[in-house]
C-alpha positions as a printed Julia matrix, in Angstrom:
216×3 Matrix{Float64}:
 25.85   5.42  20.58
 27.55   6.45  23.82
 25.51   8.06  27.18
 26.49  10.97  28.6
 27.92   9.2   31.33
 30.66   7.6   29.06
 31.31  11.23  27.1
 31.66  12.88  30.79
 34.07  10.67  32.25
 36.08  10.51  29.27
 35.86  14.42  29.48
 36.71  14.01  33.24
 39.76  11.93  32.39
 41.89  14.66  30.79
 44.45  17.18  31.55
 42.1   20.18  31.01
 39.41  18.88  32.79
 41.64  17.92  36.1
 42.73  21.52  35.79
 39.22  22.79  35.66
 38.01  20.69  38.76
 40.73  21.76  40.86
 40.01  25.71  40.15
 36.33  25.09  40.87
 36.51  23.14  44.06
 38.59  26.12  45.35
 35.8   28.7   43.78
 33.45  26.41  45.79
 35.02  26.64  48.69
 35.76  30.15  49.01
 32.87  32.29  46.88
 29.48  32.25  45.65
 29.41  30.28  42.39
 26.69  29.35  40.24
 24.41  27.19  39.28
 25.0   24.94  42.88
 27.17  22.26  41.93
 24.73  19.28  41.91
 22.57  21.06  39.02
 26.27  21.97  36.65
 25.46  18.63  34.61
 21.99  19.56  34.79
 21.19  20.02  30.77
 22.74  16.13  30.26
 20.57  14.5   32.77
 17.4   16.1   31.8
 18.52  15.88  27.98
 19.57  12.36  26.78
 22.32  11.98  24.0
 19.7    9.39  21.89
 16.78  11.99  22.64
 18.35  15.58  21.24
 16.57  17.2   18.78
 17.92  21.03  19.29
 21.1   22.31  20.66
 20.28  26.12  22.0
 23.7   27.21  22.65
 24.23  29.98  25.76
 27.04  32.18  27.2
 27.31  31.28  30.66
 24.93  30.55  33.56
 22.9   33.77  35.37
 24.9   35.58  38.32
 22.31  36.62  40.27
 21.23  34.77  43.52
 18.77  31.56  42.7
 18.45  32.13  39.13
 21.39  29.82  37.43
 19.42  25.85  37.5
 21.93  24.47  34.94
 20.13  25.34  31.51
 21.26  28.03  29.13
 18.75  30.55  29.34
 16.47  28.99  31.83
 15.49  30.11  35.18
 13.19  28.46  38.51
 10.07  29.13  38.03
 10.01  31.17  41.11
 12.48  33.67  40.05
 11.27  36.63  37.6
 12.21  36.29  33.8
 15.38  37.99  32.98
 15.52  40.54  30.51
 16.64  37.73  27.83
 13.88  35.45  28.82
 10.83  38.28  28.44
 12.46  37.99  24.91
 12.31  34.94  24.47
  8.89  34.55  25.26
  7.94  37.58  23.44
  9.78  36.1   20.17
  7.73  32.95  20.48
  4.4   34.41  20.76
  5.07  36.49  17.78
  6.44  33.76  15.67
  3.71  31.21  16.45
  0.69  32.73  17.86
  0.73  30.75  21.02
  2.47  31.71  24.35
  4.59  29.78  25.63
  4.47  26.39  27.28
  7.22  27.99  29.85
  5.99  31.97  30.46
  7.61  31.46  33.9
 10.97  31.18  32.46
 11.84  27.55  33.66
 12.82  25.57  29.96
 12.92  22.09  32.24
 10.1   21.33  29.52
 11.93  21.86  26.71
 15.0   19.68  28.04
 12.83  16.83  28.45
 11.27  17.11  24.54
 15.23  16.74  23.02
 16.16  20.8   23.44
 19.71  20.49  24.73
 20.12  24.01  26.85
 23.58  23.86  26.8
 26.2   27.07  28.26
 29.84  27.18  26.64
 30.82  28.22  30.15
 29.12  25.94  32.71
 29.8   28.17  36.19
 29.95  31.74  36.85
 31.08  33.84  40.27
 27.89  35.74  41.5
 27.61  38.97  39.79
 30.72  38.53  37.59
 29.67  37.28  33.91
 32.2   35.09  32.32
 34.26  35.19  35.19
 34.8   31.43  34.67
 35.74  31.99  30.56
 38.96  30.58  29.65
 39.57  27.9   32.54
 38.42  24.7   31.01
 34.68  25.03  29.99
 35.38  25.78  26.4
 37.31  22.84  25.79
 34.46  20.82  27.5
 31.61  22.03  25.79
 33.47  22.45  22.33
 34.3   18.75  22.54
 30.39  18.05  23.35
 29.61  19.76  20.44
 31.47  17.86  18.13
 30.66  14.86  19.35
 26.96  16.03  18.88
 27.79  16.63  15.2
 30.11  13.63  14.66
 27.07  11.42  16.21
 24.15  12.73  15.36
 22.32  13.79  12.1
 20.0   16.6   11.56
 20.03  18.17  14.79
 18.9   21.54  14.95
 22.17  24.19  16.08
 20.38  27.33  17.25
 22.93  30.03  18.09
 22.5   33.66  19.24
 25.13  36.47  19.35
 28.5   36.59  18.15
 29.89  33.79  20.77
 27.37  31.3   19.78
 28.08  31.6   16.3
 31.52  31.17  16.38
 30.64  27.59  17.45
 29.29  26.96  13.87
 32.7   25.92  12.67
 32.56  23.12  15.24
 29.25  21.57  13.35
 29.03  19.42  10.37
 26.69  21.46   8.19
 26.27  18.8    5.71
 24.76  16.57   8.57
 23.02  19.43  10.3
 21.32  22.28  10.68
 21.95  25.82  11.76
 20.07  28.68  12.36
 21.69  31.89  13.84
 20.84  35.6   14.91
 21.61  37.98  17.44
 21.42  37.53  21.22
 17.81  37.79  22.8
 19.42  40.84  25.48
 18.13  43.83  24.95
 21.39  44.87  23.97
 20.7   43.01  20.57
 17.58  41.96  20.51
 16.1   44.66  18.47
 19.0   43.92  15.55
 17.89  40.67  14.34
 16.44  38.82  17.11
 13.13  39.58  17.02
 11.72  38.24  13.53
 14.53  35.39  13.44
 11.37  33.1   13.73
 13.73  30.49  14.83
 11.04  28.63  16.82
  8.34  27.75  14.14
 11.83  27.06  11.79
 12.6   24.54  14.01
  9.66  22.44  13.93
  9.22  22.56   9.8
 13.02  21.29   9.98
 12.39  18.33  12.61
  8.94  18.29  10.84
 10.16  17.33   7.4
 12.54  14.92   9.42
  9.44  12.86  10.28
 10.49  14.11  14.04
  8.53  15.33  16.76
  7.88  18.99  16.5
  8.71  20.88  19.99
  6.14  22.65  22.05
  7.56  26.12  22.95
């Protein structure tokens, strides 16, 4: 199987990609863009390609000042929980009668058991969400996750809200498995979020894999 490092430069290599880089080195230059650029990459060096176990698929990074560390969903453990986060968290202890290894919000944790945090869009402008949709990230991370699901077998897809789910057409379902429901905001969180009991679903899947179950 390939590293990262081979997927990302051959990623790097194409049209798309060149296009990408030159829009964000002049976001860079000129405005306030998140996560800082040495922590973009952030959810393939703490994640390994050989090591995945779960793919939680995000929007796009935080806009607010510090918060953004390169993780879908996942913020500095300095930082107060975002509104999705206290959902998160509150989801968790409901669905397996333990808090959370990560009630202050940073999922580095997670990353490092085989949970892929993973963003369709990889940058944002400060307080413009998805301001970065449509230049090049989509292609990146759609190609990511088929190479996931070309490479891998019985990797657990979790995807919440409409965006995420789209994505399921990218995944071999015969090979895989998904499990979907509405986005943890409190925008949506009260229509299917809470009760998807996605976290204790997760382990009985890697669990009758003979894999290691996460601790959440």
């Amino acid at each position: 199987m390939k590293s990262w490092d081979d997927i990302l430069r051959l990623e790097k290599s194409k049209d798309y990609y060149k296009e990408l880089e030159n829009f964000l080195e002049k976001e860079y230059a000129t405005k306030k863009i998140f996560p800082p650029k040495e922590l973009i990459f952030n959810a393939f060096e703490k994640t390994s390609l050989d090591k995945i176990k779960v793919v939680i698929l995000g929007q796009d990074p935080y806009h607010g000042e510090g918060q953004a560390q390169g993780f879908s969903f996942s913020t500095p453990s300095n930082i107060k929980n975002p509104p999705s986060m206290q959902n998160i968290l509150k989801e968790i202890k409901d669905d397996t009668s333990v808090d959370s290894i990560c009630l202050d919000g940073d999922l580095t944790s997670w990353a490092q058991q085989g949970v892929l945090l993973l963003n369709a869009i990889l940058t944002v402008e400060e307080a413009k969400p998805k301001s970065h949709e449509k230049k090049g990230w989509e292609n990146f991370t759609d190609n990511i996750i088929k190479y996931i699901s070309s490479s891998c077998e019985d990797i657990v897809f979790i995807l919440w809200g409409a965006p995420a789910i789209k994505k399921s057409k990218l995944i071999d379902e015969t090979k895989h498995h998904i499990l979907t429901a509405p986005h943890p905001s409190p925008l949506s969180s009260y229509r299917g979020f809470f009760g998807c009991k996605h976290f204790s679903k997760t382990n009985e899947i890697l669990k009758q894999k003979g894999k290691e179950q996460i601790q959440w």
